[in-house]
C-alpha positions in Angstrom: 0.0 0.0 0.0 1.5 3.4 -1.2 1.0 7.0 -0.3 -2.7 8.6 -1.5 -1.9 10.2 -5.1 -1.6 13.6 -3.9 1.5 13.1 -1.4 2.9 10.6 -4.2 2.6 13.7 -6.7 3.8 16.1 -4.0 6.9 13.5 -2.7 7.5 13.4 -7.0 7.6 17.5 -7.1 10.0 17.6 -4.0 12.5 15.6 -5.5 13.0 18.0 -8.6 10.0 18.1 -10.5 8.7 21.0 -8.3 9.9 24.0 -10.2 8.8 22.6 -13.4 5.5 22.4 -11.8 5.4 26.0 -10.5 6.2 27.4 -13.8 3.1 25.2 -15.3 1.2 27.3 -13.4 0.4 24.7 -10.9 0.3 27.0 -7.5 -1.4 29.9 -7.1 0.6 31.8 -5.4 4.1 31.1 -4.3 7.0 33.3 -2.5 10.4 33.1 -4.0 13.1 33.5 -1.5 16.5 34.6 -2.3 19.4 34.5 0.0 22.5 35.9 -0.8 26.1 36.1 1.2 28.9 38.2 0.3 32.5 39.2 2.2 32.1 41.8 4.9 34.9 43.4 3.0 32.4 43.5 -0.8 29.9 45.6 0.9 30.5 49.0 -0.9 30.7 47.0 -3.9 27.7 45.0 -3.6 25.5 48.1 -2.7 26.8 50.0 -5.4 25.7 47.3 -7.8 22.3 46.3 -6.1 21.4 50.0 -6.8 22.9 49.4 -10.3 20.2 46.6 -10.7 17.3 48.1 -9.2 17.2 50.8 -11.7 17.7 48.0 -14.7 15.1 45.9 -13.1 12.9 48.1 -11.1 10.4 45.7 -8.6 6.8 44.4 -11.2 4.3 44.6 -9.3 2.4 42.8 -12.1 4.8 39.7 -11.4 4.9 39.7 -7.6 4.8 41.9 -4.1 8.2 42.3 -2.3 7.1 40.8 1.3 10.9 40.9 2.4 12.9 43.4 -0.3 16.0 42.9 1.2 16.9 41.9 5.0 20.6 42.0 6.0 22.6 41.1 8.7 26.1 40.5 9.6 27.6 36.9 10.5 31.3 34.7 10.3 30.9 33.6 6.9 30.1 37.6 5.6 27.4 39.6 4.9 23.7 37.5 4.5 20.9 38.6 2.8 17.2 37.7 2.5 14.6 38.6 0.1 10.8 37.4 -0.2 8.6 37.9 -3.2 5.0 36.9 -2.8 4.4 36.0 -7.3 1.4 36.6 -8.6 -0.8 33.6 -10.1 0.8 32.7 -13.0 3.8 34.6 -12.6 6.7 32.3 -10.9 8.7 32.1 -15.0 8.5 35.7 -15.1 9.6 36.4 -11.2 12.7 33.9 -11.9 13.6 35.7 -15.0 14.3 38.8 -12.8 15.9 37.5 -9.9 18.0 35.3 -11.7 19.3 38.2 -14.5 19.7 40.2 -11.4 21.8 38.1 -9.5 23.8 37.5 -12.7 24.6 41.2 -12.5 26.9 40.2 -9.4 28.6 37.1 -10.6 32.0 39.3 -11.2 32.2 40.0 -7.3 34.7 37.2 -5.5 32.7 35.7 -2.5 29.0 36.4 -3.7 26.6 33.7 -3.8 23.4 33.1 -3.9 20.5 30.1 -3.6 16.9 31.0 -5.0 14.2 28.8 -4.2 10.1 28.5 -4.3 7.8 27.9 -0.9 4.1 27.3 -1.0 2.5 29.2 1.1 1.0 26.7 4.6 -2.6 26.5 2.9 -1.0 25.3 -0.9 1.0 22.8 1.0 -2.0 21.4 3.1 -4.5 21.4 0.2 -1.8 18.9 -1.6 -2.4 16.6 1.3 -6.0 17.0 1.4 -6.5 19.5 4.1 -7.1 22.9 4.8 -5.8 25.6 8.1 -9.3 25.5 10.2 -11.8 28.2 10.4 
């Protein structure tokens, strides 16, 4: 006896196939979180470039809301950085296009890095097992 189909689809999606079905359209709406870390010593630099890439890709408000535009705090391994985009139905292709041409726009800075992934929000996740947050 296996899983019920929807946490066999879901277990399918987390193990790769979950992007492809985000940019099928298949949740509503997701957040895209971005975290970035640079060296302490890059911080001039990295400002002076995120400033740069705001003006060449200004936030769509067609494409997403910025929940979080960019948190930022200090650690060991360097400077860490958060952002949260709330994507509009539909929108998740076009919200990775950004983020991604814009973190591209640092890739000549020694030390940056960045991850980029897509959370369902808690009642997408439930309704994939069959339940919903009570009332």
């Amino acid at each position: 006896m296996g899983m019920p189909f929807k946490q066999q689809e879901l277990a399918k999606m987390m193990d790769g196939q979950f992007q492809e079905f985000l940019v099928k359209g298949g949740i509503a709406m997701p957040y895209l979180v971005t975290k970035i870390v640079y060296p302490n010593e890059k911080g001039n630099e990295v400002a002076e470039k995120y400033l740069e890439a705001l003006k060449k890709y200004p936030p769509d408000e067609n494409v997403g809301v910025e929940v979080v535009p960019a948190a930022i705090k200090s650690s060991h391994e360097g400077m860490n950085v958060l952002s949260i985009t709330e994507v509009k139905d539909g929108k998740i292709e076009d919200a990775l296009k950004r983020t991604t041409s814009m973190m591209l726009m640092f890739r000549d800075i020694p030390g940056y890095r960045y991850s980029t992934q897509i959370y369902l929000k808690v009642e997408e996740a439930l309704a994939f097992l069959g339940m919903s947050l009570p009332r």
